[in-house]
N, C-alpha and C positions, 0 to 999 in steps of 0.2 A: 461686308455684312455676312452673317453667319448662314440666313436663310439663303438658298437657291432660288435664281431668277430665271424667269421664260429670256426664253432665246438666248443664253448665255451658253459657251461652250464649253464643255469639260472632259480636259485632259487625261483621256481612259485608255483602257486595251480590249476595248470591243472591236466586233468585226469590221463592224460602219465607221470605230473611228481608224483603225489601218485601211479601211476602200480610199483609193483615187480620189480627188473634188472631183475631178470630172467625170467619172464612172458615176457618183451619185448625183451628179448635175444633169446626165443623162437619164437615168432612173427617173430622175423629179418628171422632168418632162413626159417621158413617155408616160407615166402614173395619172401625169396630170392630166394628158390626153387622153387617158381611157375613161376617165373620171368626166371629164366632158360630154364624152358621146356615149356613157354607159349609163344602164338602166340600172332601176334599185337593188335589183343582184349583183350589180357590178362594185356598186358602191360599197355595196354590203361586205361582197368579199374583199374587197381591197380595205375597208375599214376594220375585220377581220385580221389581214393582212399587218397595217402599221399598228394593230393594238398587240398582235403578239413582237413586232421588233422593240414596241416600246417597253413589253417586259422583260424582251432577253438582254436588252442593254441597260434595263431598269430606268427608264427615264422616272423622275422625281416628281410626279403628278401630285402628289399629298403638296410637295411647295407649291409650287402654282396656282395655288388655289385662286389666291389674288388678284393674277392678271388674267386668271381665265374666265371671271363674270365677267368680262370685257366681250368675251368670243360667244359667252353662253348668251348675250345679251343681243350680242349682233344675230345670232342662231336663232331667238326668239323673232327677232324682226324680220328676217327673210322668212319664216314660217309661216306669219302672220301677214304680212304681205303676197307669199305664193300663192297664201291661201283663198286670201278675196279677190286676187287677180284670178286665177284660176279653177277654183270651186272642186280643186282634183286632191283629195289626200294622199295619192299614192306619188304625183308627182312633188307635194310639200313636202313628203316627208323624205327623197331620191333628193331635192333640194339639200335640207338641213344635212341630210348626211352628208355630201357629195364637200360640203361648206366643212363640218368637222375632218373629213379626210385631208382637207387641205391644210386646214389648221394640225393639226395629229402630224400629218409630212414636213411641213415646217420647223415644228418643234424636235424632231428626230434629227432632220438637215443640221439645223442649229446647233442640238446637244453634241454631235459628230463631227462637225468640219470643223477645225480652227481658220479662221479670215485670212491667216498668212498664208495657210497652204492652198485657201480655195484663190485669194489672190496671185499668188506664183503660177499657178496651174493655168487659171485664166489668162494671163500676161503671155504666158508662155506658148498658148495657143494662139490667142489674137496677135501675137508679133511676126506669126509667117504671112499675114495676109499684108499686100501692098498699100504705103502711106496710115498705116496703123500706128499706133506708139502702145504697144502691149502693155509694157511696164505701168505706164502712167494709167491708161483705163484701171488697172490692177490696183494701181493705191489706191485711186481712186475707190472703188469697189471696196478695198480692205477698209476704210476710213468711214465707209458708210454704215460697213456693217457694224464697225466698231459704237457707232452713234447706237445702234437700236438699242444696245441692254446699257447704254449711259441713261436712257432716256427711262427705261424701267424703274433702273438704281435710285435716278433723281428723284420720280415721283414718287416711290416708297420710301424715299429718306423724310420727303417733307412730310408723306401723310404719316408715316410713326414720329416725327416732331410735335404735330398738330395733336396725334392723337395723347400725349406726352402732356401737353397743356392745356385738356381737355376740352378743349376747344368746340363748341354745340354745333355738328354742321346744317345744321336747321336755321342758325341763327343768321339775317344775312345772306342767305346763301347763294346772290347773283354776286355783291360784291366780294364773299369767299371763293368762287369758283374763279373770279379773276385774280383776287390774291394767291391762290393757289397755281396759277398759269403761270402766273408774274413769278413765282419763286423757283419754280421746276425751270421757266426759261433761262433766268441768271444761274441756274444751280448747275444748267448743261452748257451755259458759258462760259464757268470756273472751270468745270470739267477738259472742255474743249479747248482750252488756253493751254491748261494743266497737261494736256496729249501733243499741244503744238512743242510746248517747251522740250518735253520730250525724246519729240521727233527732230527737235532741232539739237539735245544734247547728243542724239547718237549719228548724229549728219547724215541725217534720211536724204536719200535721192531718190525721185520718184523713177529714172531711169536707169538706174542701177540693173544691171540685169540679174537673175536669183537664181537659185539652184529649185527646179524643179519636181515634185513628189514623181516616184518613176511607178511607172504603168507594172503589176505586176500577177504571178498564177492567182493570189487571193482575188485581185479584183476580176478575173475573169468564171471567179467561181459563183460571184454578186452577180453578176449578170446572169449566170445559166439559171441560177435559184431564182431569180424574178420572171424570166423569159419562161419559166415554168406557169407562173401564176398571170404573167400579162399577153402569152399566146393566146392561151385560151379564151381570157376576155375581149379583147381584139375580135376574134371572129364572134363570139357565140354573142355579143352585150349588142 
């Protein structure tokens, strides 16, 4: 498909896509822990923060439109929810952000890592620890991630089908919502056949051991440029 999908990864020469998987694996983390125990300046700056990386790497927010009512919907419900639990706007609204930052970090992670190298990376780490099988958690992990934008793909191939045959979604619409499950679930079973076959023409071995993305001055530069903006939050949030 010609349009661009959430969570899908593209093969660029930004900064974030030459970082380590595991330089940004570590970043997510700590981000994601300040985002926990930070308050609505915290969130604020960090959401600051992944809105300027998603412009220097230019993430593709005009495509997304699509799968992002999904998030803007889920972002209304915890709002609305905060809100009559707690009766505090400043805390719904430290909520909803803190929810967008998450979503905003995921979709940079996404656009940035390729699976094979956040796989390798991963395998390669988890294989010094004892009665581990690095490799195999790694395919494992590559195969999963490979599923989430099958699963995008799928449900936007059948709903511009449906929308194709102008199909009334009003019309019906308990037994279309199950029609519509039923076709996305066979549609990512084709799919998933069609990746087994695949992996069985190139004699994938899941313990195969891989060549490693190597640690280098760039990714130590990622790090001092975050340790800049998540010191500060750390103590002060």
């Amino acid at each position: 498909m010609a349009e661009v999908m959430l969570f899908h990864f593209r093969d660029r020469r930004t900064f974030l896509n030459q970082t380590n998987p595991l330089v940004k694996i570590l970043l997510t983390l700590l981000f994601s822990y300040t985002l926990v125990h930070g308050n609505l300046a915290t969130v604020l700056v960090i959401f600051a923060v992944l809105a300027i990386t998603a412009a220097i790497i230019r993430l593709p927010m005009g495509s997304y439109h699509r799968e992002l009512r999904f998030f803007l919907l889920m972002g209304t419900i915890i709002a609305v929810s905060q809100l009559l639990s707690t009766h505090n706007t400043l805390a719904t609204l430290t909520a909803v952000i803190r929810f967008l930052d998450i979503v905003l970090m995921g979709m940079i992670f996404a656009d940035t890592t390729a699976p094979d190298d956040l796989s390798r990376s991963l395998g390669a780490l988890l294989s010094h620890l004892p009665w581990v099988h690095g490799g195999r958690i790694a395919a494992t992990l590559e195969l999963t991630l490979t599923t989430i934008p099958l699963l995008f793909d799928a449900s936007a191939q059948i709903h511009e089908a449906r929308l194709a045959r102008l199909e009334n979604p009003w019309h019906h619409p308990i037994r279309r919502i199950l029609s519509y499950a039923s076709a996305v679930f066979t549609l990512l079973l084709e799919r998933a056949e069609d990746l087994g076959m695949a992996l069985d023409a190139r004699s994938f071995d899941v313990d195969a051991k891989r060549e490693t993305p190597p640690l280098r001055a760039h990714d130590a530069v990622v790090v001092a440029c975050a340790a800049t903006v998540l010191v500060p939050l750390l103590f002060l949030g």
